[in-house]
MIRO-434244 format. One line per field, with one value per residue (C-alpha): x, y, z; residue in one letter; residue number from 1. Coordinates in Angstrom, 3 decimals, padded with zeros to 6 digits. Each point is the difference from the previous one (the first is absolute). Layout:
BEGIN
c1 <- X|...
c2 <- Y|...
c3 <- Z|...
residu <- a|...
num <- NUM|...
% end
This chain:
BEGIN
c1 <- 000.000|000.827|002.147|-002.606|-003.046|000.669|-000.022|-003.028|-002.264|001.143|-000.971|-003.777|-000.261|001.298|-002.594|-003.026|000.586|000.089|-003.057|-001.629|000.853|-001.469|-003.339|-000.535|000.062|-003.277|-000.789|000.142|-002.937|-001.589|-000.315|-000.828|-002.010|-003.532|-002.134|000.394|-003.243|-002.348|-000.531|-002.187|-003.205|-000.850|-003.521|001.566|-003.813|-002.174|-003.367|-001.829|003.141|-001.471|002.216|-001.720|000.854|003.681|000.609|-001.111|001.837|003.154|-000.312|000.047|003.052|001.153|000.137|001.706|002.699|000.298|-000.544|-002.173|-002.681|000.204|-002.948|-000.122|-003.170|-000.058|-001.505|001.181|-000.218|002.207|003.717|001.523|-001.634|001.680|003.404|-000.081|-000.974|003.461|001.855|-001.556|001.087|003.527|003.191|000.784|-003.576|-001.088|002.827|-001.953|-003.216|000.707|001.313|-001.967|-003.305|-003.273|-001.680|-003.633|-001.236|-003.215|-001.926|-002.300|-001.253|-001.093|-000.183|-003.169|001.570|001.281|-001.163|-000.328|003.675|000.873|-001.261|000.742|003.480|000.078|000.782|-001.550|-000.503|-000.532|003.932|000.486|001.486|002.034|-000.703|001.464|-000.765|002.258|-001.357|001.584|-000.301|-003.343|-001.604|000.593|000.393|003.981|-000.263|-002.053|000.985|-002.587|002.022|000.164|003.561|000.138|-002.386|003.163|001.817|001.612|001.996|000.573|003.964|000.841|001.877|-003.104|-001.939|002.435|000.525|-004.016|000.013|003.161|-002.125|-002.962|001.691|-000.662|002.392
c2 <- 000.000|003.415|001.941|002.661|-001.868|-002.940|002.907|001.603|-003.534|-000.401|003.249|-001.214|-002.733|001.272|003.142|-002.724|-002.430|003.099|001.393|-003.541|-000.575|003.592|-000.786|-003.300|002.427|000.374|003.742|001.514|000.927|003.438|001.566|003.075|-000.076|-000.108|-002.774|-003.442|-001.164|-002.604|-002.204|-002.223|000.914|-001.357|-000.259|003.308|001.035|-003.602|000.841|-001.749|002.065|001.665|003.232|000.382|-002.784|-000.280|003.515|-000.500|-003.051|001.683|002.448|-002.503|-001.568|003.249|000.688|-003.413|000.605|003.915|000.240|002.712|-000.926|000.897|-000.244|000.038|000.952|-001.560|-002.579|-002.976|001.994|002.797|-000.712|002.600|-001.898|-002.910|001.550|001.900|-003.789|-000.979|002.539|-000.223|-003.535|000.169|002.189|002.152|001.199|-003.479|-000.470|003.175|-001.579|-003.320|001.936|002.606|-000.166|-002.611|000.168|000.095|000.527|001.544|-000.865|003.040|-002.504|002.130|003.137|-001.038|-002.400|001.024|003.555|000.945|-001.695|002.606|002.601|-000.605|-000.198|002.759|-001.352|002.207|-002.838|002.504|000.717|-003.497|-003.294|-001.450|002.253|-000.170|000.132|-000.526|-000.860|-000.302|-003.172|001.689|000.481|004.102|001.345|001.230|000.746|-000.434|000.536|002.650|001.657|-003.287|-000.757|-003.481|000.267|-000.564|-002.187|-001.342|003.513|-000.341|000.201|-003.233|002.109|002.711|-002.620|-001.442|003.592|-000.082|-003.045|000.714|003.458|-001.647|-003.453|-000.142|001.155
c3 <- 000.000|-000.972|003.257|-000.151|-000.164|002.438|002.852|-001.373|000.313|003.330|001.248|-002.139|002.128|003.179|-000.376|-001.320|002.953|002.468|-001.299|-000.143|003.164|001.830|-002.316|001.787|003.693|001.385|000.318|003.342|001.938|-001.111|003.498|-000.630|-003.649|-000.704|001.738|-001.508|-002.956|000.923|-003.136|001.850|002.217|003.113|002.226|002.538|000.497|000.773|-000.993|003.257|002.451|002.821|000.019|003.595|001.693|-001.879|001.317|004.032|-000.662|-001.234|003.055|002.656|-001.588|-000.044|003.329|001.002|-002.558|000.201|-003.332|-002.479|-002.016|-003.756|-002.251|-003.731|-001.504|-003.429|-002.105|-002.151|-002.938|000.859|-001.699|002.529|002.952|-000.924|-000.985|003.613|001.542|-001.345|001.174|003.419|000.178|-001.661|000.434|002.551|000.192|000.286|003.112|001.872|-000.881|001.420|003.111|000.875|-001.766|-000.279|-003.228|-000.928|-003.676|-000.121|-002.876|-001.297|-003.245|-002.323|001.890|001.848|002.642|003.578|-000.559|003.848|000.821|-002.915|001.593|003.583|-000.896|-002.345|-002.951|-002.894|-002.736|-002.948|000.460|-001.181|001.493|001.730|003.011|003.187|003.492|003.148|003.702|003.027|001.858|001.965|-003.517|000.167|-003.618|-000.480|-003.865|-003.012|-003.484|-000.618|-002.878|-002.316|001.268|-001.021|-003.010|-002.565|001.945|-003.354|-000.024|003.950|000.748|002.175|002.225|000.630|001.193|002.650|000.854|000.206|002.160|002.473|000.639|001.188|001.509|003.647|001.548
residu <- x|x|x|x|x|x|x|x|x|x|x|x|x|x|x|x|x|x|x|x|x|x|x|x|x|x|x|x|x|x|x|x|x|x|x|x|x|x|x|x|x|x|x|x|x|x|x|x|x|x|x|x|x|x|x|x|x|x|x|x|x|x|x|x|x|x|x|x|x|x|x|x|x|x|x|x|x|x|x|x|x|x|x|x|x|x|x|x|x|x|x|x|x|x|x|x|x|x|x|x|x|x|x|x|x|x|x|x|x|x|x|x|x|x|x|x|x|x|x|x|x|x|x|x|x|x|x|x|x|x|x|x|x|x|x|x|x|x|x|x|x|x|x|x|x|x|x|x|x|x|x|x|x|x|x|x|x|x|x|x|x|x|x|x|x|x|x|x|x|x|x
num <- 1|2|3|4|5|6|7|8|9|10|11|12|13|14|15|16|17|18|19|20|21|22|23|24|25|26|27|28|29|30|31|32|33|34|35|36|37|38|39|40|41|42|43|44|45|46|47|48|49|50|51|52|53|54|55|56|57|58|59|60|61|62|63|64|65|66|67|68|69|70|71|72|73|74|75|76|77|78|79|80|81|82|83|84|85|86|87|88|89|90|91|92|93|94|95|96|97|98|99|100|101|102|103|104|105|106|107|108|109|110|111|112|113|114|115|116|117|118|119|120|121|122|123|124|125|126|127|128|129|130|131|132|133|134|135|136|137|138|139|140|141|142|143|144|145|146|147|148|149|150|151|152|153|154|155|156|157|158|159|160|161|162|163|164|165|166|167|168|169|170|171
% end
């Protein structure tokens, strides 16, 4: 082989095989992007769910765990709902979650469903869904998403809502 070109076809293979071999890494977590799609949809809102009796039940727990109660107003149609499901249940979010929070989706159907739990927890449903409300552990009312916080949770930043959550962990 030609001097020149023998040195030239190693340095091809060497840069090939490098670039091969950083292809076949698996990317590293994305932190701080967007919150992850949902391809598939799950049951988060069970049409016979009693949001009344899962919410006194989450505040009892509550209480024995010092934990918050956060609910999710939504329904199984709502792509953000289930994209901010994920995120509550993976990540560093998902880590506060598991900590510091019980979870209670309230189902609102088709906008005609749970209506007075809407209400009582100010939730304003014409701002859009997923909503959310946080309780303390007696059932008192600390926030409600009365702006349509969570409404395009599909745009949320990962690291707003663990900022979100570690603001209104108990502390």
């Amino acid at each position: 082989m030609n001097l020149l070109i023998r040195p030239l076809v190693i340095l091809a293979v060497a840069l090939l095989s490098s670039s091969a071999a950083l292809a076949q890494r698996p990317a590293p977590p994305n932190n701080d992007g967007v919150l992850e799609p949902v391809e598939g949809r799950k049951h988060l809102y069970p049409a016979d769910a009693d949001a009344k009796k899962e919410i006194a039940e989450a505040l009892t727990t509550a209480t024995a765990d010092k934990k918050r109660v956060l609910l999710i107003f939504g329904g199984n149609w709502c792509y953000d709902c289930h994209v901010l499901d994920r995120a509550l249940h993976e990540g560093t979010a998902g880590k506060i979650v598991k900590v510091s929070f019980l979870l209670v989706h309230v189902d609102i159907g088709e906008g005609d469903k749970n209506l007075d739990l809407a209400k009582l927890y100010r939730i304003p449903l014409e701002k859009g869904v997923p909503a959310v409300a946080i309780l303390d552990r007696k059932g008192k009312l600390l926030y409600s998403s009365g702006a349509g916080e969570f409404e395009a949770a599909r745009r949320m930043m990962k690291k707003d809502l663990a900022a979100f959550l570690m603001q209104w962990k108990q502390k």
